[in-house]
N, CA and C atoms as a LAMMPS dump frame, in Angstrom:
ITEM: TIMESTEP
0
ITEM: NUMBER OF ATOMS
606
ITEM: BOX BOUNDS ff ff ff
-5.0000000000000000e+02 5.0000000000000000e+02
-5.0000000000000000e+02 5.0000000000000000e+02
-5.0000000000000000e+02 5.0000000000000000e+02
ITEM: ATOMS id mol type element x y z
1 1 1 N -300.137 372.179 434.009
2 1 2 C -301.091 372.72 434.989
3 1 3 C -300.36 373.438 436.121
4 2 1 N -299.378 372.731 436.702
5 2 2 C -298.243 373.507 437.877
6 2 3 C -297.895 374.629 437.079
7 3 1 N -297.371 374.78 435.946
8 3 2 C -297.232 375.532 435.249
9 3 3 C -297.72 377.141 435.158
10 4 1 N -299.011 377.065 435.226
11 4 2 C -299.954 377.864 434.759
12 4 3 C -300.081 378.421 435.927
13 5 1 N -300.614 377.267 437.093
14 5 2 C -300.569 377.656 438.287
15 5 3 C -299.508 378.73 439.265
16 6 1 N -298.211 378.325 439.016
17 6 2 C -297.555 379.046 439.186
18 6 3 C -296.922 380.517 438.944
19 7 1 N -297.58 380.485 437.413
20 7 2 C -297.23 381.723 436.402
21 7 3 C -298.497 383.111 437.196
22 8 1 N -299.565 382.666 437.656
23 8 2 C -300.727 383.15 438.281
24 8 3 C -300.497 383.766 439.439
25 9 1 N -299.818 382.828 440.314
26 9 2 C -298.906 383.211 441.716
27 9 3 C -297.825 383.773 441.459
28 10 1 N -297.144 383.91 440.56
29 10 2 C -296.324 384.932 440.597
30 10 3 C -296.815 386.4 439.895
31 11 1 N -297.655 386.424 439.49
32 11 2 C -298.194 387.678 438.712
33 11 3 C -299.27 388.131 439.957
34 12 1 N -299.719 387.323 440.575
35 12 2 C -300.515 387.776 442.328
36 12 3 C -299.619 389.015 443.165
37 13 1 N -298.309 387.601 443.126
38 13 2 C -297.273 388.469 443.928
39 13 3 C -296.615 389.792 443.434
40 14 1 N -296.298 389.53 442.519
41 14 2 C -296.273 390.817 441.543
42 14 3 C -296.716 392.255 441.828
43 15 1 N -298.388 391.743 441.665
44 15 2 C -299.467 393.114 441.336
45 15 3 C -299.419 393.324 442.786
46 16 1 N -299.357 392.217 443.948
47 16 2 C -299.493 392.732 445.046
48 16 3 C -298.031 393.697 445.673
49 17 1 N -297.178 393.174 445.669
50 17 2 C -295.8 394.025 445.801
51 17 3 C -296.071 395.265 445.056
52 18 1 N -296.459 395.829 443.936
53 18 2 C -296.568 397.057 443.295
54 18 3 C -297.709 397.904 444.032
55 19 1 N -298.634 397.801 444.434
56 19 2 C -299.418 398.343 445.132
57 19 3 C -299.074 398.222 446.7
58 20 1 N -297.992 397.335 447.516
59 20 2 C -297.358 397.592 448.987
60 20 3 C -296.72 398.98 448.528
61 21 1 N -295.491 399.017 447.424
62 21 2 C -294.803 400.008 447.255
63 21 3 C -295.551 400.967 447.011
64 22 1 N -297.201 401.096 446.111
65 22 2 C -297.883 402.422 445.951
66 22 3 C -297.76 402.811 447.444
67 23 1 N -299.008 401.85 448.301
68 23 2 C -298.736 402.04 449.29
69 23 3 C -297.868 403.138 450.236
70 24 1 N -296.966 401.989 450.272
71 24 2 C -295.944 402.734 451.533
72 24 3 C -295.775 404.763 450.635
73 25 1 N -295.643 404.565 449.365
74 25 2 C -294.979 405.682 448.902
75 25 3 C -296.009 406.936 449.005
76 26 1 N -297.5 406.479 449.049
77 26 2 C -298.523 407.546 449.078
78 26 3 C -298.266 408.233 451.149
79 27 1 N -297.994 406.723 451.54
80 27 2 C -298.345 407.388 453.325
81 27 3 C -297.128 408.252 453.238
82 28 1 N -295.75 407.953 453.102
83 28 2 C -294.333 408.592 453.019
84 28 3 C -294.676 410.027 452.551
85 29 1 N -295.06 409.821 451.51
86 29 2 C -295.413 411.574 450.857
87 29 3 C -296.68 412.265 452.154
88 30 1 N -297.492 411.387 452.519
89 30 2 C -298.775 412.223 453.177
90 30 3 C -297.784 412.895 454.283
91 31 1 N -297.165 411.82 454.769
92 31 2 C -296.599 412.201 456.328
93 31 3 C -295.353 413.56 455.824
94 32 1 N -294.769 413.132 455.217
95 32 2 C -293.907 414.611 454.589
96 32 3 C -294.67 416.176 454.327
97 33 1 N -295.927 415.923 454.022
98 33 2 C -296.779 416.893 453.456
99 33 3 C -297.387 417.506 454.823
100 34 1 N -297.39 416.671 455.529
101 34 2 C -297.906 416.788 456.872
102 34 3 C -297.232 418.113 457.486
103 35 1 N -295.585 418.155 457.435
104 35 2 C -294.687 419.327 458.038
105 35 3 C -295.237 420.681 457.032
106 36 1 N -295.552 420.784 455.982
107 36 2 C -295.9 422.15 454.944
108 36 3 C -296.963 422.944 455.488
109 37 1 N -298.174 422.288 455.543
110 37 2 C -299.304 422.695 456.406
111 37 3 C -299.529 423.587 457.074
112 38 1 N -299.868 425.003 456.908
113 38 2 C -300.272 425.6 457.71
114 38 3 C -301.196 425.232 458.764
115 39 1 N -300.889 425.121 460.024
116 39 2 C -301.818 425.042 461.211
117 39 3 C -302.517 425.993 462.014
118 40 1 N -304.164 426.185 462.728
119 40 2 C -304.528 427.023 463.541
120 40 3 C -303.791 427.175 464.495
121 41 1 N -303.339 428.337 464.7
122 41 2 C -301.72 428.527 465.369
123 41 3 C -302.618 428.837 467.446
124 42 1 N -301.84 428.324 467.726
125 42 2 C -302.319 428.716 469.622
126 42 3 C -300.983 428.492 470.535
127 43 1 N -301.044 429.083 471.474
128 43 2 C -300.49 428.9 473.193
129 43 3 C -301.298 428.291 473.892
130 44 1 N -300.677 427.167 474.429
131 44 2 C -300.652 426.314 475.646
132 44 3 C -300.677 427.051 476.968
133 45 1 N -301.32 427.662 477.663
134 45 2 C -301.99 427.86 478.788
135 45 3 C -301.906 427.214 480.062
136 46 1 N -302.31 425.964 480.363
137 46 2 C -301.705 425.158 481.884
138 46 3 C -301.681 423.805 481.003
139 47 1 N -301.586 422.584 481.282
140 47 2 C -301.451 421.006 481.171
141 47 3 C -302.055 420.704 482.05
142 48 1 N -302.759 419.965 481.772
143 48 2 C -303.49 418.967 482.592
144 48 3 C -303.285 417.311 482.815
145 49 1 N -303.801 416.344 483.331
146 49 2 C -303.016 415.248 482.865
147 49 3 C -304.229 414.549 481.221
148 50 1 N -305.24 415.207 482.108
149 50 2 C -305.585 414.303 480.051
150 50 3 C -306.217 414.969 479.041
151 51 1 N -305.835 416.662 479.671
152 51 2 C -306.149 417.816 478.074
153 51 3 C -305.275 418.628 478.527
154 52 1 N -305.683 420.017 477.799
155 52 2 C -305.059 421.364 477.928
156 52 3 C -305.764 422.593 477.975
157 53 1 N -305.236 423.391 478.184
158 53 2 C -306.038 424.782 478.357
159 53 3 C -305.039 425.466 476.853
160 54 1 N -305.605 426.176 476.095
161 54 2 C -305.214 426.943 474.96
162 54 3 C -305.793 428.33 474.725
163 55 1 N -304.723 429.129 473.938
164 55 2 C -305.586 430.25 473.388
165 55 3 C -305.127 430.437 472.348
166 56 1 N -306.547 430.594 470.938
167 56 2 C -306.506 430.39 469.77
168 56 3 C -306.434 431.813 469.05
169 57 1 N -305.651 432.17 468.345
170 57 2 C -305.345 433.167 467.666
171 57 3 C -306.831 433.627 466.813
172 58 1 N -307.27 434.591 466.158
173 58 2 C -308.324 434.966 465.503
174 58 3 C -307.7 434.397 464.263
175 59 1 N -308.73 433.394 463.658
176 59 2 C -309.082 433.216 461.89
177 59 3 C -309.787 433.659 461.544
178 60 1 N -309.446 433.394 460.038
179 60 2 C -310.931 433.465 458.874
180 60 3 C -311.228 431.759 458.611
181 61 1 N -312.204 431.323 458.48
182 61 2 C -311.921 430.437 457.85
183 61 3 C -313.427 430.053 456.727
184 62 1 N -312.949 429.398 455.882
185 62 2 C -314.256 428.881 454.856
186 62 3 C -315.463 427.911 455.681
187 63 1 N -316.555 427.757 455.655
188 63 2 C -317.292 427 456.409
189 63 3 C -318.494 426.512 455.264
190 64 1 N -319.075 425.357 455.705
191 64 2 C -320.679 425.172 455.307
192 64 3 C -321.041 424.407 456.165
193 65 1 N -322.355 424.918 456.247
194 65 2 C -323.538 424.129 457.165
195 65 3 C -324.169 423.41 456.439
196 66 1 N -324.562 421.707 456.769
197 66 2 C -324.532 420.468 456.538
198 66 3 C -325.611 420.102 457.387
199 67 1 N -326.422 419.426 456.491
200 67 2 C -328.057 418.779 456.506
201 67 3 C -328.302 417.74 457.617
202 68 1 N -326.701 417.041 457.19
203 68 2 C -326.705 415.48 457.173
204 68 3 C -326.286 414.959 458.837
205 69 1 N -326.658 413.927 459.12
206 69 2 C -326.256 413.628 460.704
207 69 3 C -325.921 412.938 460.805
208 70 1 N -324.604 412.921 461.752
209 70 2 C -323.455 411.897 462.022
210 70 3 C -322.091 411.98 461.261
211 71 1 N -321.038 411.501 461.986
212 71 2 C -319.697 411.87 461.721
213 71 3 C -319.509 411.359 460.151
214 72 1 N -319.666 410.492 460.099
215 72 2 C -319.34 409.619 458.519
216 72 3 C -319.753 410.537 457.575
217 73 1 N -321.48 410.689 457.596
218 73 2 C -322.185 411.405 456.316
219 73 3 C -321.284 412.722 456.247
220 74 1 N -321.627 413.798 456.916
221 74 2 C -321.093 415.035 457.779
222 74 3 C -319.99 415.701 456.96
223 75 1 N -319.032 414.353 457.669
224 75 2 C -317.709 414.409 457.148
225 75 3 C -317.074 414.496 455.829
226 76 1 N -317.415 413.377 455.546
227 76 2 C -317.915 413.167 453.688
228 76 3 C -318.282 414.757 452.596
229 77 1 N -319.622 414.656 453.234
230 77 2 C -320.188 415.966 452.366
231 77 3 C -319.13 417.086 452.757
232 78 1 N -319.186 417.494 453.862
233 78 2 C -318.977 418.827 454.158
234 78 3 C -317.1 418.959 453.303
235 79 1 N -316.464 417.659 453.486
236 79 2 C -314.999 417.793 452.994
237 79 3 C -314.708 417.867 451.136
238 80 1 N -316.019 417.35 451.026
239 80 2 C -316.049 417.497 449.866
240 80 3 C -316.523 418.691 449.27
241 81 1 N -317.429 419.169 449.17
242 81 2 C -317.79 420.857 449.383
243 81 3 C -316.542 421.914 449.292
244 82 1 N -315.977 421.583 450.392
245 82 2 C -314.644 422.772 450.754
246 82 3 C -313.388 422.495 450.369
247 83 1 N -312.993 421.427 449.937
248 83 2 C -311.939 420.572 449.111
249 83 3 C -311.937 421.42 447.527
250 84 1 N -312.968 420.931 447.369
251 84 2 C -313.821 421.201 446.323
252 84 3 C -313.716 422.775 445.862
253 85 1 N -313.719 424.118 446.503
254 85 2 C -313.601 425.095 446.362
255 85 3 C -312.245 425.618 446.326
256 86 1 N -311.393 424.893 447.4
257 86 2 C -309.964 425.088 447.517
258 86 3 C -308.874 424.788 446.24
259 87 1 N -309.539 423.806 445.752
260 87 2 C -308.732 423.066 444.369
261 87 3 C -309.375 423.689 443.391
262 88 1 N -310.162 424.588 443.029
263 88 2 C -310.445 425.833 442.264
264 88 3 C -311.871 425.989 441.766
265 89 1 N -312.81 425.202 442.686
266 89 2 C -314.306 424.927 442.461
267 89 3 C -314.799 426.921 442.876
268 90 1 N -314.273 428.024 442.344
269 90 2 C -314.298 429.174 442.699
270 90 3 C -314.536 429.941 441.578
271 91 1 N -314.533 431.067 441.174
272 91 2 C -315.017 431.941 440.28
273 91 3 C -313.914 432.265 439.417
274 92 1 N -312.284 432.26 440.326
275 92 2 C -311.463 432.263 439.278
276 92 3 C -310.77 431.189 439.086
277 93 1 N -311.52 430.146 439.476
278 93 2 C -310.538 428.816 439.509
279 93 3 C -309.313 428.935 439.812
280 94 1 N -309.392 429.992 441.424
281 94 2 C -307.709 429.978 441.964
282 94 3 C -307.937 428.67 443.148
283 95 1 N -306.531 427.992 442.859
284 95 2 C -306.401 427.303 444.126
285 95 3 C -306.007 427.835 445.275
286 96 1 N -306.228 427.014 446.642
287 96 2 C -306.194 427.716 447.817
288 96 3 C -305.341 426.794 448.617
289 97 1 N -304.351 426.849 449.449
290 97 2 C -303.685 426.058 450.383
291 97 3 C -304.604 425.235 451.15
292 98 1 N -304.265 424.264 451.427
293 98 2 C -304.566 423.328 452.543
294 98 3 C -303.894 423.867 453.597
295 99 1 N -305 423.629 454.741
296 99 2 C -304.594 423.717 456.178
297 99 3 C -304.793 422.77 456.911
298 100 1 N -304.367 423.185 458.314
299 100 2 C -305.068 421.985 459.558
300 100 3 C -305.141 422.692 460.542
301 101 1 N -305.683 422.163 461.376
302 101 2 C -306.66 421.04 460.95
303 101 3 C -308.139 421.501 460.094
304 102 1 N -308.852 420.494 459.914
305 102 2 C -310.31 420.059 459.869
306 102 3 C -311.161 420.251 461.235
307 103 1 N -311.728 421.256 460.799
308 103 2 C -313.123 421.346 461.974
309 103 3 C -314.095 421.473 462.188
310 104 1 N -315.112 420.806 462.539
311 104 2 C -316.271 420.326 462.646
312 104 3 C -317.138 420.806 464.221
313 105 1 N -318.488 421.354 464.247
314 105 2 C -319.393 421.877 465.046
315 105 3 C -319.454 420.419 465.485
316 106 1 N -319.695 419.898 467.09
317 106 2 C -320.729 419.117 467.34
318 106 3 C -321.594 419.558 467.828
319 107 1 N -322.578 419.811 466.768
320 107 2 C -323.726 420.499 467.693
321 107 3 C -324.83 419.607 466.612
322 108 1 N -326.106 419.759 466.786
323 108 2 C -327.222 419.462 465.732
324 108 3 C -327.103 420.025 464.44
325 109 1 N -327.252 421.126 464.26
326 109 2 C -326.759 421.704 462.576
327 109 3 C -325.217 421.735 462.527
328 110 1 N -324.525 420.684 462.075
329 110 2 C -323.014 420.424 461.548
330 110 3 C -322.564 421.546 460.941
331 111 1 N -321.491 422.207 461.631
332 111 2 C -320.79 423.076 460.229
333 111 3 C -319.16 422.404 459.898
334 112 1 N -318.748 422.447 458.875
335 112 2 C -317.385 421.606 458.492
336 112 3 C -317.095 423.117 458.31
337 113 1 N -315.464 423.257 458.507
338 113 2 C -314.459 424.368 458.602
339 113 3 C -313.159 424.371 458.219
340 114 1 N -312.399 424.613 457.265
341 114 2 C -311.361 424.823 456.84
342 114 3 C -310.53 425.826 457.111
343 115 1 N -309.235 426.678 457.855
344 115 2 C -308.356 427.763 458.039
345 115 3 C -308.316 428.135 456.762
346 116 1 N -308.261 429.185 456.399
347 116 2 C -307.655 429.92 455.182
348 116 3 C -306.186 430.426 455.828
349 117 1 N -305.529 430.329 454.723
350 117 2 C -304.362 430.677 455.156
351 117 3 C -304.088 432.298 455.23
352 118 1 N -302.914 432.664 456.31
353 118 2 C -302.729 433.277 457.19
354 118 3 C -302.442 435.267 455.928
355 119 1 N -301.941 434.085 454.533
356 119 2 C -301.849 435.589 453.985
357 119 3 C -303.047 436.381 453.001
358 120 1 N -303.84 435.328 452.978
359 120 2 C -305.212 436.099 452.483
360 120 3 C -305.973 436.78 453.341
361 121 1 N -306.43 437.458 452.32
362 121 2 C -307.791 438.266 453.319
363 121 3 C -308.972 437.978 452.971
364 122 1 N -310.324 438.313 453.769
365 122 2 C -311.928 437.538 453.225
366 122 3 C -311.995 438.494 452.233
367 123 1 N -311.648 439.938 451.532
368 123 2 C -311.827 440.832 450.637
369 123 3 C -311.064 439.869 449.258
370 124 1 N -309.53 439.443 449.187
371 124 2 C -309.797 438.723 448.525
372 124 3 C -309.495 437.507 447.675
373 125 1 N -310.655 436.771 448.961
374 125 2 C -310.683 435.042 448.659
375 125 3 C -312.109 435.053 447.391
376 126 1 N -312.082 434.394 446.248
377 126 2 C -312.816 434.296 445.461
378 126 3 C -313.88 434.126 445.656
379 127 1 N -315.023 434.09 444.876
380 127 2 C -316.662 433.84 444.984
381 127 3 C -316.497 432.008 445.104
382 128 1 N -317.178 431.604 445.8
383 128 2 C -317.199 429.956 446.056
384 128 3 C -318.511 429.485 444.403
385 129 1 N -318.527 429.011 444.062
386 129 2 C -319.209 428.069 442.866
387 129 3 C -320.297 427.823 443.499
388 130 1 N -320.59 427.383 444.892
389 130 2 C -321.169 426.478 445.459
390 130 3 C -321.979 427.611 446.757
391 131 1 N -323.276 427.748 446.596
392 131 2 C -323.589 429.391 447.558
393 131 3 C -323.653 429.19 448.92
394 132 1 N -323.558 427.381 449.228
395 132 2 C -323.74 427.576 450.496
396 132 3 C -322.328 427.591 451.206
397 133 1 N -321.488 427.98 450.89
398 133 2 C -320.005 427.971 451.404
399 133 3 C -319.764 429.567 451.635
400 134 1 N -319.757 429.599 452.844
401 134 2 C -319.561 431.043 453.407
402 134 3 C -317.946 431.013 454.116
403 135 1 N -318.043 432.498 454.449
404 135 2 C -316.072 432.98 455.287
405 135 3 C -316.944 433.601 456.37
406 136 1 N -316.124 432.479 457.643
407 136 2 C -316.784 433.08 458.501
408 136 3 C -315.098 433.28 459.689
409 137 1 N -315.329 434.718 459.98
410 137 2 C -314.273 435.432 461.103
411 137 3 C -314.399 434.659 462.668
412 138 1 N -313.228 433.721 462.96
413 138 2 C -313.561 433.558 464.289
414 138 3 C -312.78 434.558 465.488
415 139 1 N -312.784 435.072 466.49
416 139 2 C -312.301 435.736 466.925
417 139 3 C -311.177 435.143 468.019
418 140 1 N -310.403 435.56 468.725
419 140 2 C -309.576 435.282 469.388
420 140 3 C -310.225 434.441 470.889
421 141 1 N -310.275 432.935 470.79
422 141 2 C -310.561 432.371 472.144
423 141 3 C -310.05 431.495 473.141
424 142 1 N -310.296 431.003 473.965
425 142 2 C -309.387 430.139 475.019
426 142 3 C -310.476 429.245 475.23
427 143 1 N -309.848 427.835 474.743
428 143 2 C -310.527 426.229 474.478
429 143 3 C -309.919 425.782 475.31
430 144 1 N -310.952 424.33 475.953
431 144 2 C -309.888 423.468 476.373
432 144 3 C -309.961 422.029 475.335
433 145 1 N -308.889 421.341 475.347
434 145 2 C -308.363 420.539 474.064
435 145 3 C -308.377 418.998 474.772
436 146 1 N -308.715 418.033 474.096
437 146 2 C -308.457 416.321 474.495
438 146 3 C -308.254 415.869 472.898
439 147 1 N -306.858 415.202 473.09
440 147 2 C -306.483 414.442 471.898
441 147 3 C -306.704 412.824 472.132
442 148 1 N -306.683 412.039 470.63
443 148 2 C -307.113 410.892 470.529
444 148 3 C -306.557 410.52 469.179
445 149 1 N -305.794 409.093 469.274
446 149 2 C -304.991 408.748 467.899
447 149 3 C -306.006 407.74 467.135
448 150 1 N -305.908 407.283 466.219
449 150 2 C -306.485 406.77 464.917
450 150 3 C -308.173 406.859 464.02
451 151 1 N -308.887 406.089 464.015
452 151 2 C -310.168 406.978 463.084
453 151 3 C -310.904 407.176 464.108
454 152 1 N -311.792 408.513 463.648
455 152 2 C -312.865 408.824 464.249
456 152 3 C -313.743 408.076 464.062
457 153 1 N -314.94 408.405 464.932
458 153 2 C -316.478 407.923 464.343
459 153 3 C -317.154 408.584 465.721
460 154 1 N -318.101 407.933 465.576
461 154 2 C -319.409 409.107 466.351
462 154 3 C -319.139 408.661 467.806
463 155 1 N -318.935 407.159 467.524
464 155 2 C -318.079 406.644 469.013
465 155 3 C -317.323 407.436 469.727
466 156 1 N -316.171 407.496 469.091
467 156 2 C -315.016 408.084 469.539
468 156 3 C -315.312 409.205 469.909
469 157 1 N -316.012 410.18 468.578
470 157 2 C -316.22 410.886 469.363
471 157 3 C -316.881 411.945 470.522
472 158 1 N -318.011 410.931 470.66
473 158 2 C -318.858 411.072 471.65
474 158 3 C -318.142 410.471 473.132
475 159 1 N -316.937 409.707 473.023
476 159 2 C -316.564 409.24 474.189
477 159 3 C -315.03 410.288 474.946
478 160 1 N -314.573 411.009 474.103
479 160 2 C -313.881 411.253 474.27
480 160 3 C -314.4 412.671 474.95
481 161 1 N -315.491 413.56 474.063
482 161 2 C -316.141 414.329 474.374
483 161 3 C -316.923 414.088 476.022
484 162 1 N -317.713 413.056 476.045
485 162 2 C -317.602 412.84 477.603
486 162 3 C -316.605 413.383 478.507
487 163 1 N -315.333 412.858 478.02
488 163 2 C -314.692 412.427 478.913
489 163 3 C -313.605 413.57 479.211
490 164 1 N -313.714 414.861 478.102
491 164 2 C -312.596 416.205 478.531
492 164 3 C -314.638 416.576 479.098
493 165 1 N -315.735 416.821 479.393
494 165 2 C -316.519 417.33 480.034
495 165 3 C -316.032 417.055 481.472
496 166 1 N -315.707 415.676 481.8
497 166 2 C -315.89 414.847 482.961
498 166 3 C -314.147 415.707 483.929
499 167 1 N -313.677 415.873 483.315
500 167 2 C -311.982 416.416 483.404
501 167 3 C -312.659 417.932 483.798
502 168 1 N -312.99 418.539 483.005
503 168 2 C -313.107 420.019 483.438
504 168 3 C -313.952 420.293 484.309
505 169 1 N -314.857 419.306 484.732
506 169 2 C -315.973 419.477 485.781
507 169 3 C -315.491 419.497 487.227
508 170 1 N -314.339 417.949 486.933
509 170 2 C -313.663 417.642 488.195
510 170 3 C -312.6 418.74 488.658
511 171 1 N -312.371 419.447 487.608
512 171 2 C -311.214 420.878 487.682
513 171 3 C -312.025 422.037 488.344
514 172 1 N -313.291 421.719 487.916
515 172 2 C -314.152 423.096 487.992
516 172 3 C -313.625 424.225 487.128
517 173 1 N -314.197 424.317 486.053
518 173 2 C -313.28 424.729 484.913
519 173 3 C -314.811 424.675 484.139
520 174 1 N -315.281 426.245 483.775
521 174 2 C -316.389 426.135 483.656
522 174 3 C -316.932 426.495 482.018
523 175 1 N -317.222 425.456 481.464
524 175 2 C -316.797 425.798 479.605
525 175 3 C -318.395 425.787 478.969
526 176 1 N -318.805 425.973 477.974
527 176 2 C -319.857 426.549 476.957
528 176 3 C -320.537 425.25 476.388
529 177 1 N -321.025 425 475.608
530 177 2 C -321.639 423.956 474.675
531 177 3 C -320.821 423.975 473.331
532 178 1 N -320.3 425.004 473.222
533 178 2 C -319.781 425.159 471.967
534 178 3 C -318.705 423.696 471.276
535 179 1 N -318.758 422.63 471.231
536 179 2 C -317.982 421.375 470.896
537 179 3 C -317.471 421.805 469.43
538 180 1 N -316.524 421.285 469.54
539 180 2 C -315.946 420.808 468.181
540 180 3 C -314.699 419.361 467.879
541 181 1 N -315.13 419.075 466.594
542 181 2 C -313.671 417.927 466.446
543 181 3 C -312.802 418.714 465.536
544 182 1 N -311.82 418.415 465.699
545 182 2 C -310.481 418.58 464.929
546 182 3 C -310.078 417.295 464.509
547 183 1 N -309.364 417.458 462.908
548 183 2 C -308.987 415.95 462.677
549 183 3 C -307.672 416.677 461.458
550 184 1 N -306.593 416.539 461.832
551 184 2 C -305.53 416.939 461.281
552 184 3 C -305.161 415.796 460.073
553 185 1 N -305.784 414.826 459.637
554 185 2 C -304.801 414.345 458.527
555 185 3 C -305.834 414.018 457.733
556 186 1 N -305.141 413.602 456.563
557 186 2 C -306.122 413.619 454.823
558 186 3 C -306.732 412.021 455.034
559 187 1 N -307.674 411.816 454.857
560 187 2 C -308.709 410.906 454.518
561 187 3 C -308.04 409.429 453.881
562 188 1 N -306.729 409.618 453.62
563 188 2 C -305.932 408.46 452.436
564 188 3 C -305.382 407.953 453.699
565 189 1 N -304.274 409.04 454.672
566 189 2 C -303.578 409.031 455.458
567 189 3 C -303.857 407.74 456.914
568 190 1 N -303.429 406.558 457.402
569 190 2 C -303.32 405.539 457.574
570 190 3 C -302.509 405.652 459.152
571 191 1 N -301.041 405.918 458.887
572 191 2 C -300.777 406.125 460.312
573 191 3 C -300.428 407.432 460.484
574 192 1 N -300.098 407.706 462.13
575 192 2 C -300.452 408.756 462.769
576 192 3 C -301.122 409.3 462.862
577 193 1 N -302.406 409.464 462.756
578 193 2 C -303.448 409.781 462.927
579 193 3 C -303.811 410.414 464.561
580 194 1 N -304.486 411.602 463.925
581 194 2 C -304.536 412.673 465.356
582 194 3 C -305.806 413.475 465.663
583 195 1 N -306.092 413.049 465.953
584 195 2 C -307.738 414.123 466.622
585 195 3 C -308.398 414.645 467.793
586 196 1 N -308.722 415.943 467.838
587 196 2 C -308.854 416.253 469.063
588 196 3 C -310.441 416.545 469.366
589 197 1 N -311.189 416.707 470.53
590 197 2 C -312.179 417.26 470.707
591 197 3 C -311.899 418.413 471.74
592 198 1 N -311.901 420.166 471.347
593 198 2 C -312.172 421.318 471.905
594 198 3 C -313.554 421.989 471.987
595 199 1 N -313.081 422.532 473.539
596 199 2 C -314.845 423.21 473.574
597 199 3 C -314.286 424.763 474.365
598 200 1 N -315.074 425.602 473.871
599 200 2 C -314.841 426.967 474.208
600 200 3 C -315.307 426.982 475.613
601 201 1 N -314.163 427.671 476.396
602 201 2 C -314.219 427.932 477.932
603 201 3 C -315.158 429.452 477.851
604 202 1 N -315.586 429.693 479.627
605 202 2 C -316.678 430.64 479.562
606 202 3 C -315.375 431.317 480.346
């Protein structure tokens, strides 16, 4: 019976040690993958002590507008959708680079947003599979930025959002409705974790 017992606990320990090492080896690769990434490229403008002032270069980027309400659902659908097109859900089943970040409208009608990378053009990025996935041109603007480390949620980021309003008010620093989240790392990804909430200055 010790026997058996024991043979059980060691095959526990086992399966569990093989999945620490999946583990550690999936975050190791995320965080490596992390430096490849093309990013929405900007200049830093003034510092503040708990955001920044920026100005964002003109993109293209892929977008869809999303039914669903709240960060979780939102998030979910909309990443899946545009994931989904990038990994060759497209007309010629070309794949498309990953970027960063992830960006998201807070407004009532959600739009989720992906960068296309810097050497395509909207002439020609493929037909999407999926009709509600449009390329939409953003133009060259000046945000102000508040970062925040580990998971989002509607909490977070409704509090954080408060709280770069409450900063630019006290600056007198006079900005738009236009909200958005940014969330720079993949959904698997565990530590370092980075997210910001920007809102377009007037």
């Amino acid at each position: 019976m010790k026997y058996k017992t024991s043979s059980k606990m060691n095959a526990f320990l086992i399966v569990l040690g093989i999945l620490f090492i999946g583990f550690v080896v999936i975050q190791l690769w995320a965080l490596n993958s992390q430096k490849n990434i093309e990013t929405y490229s900007y200049t830093v403008k003034k510092k503040y002590g708990d955001f920044e002032i920026r100005n964002y270069d003109a993109s293209l980027f892929t977008s869809v507008q999303l039914s669903t309400k709240g960060f979780k659902n939102s998030s979910s659908e909309g990443f899946s959708k545009l994931a989904g097109y990038i990994f060759g859900a497209n007309e010629k089943n070309q794949k498309i680079a990953m970027t960063s970040p992830v960006a998201m409208s807070l407004t009532d009608s959600v739009t989720m947003m992906f960068m296309v990378p810097k050497h395509l053009q909207k002439e020609n990025l493929p037909k999407p599979n999926q009709s509600d996935i449009q390329f939409k041109e953003v133009p060259p603007k000046t945000v102000a930025a508040i970062g925040f480390k580990g998971w989002a949620n509607d909490t977070s980021i409704e509090r954080y959002k408060q709280q770069l309003m409450s900063a630019l008010e006290k600056e007198g620093i006079s900005y738009t409705n236009r909200f958005y989240f940014f969330g720079y790392n993949a959904p698997f990804e565990v530590f370092n974790r980075k997210n910001e909430i920007i809102v377009e200055l007037n």
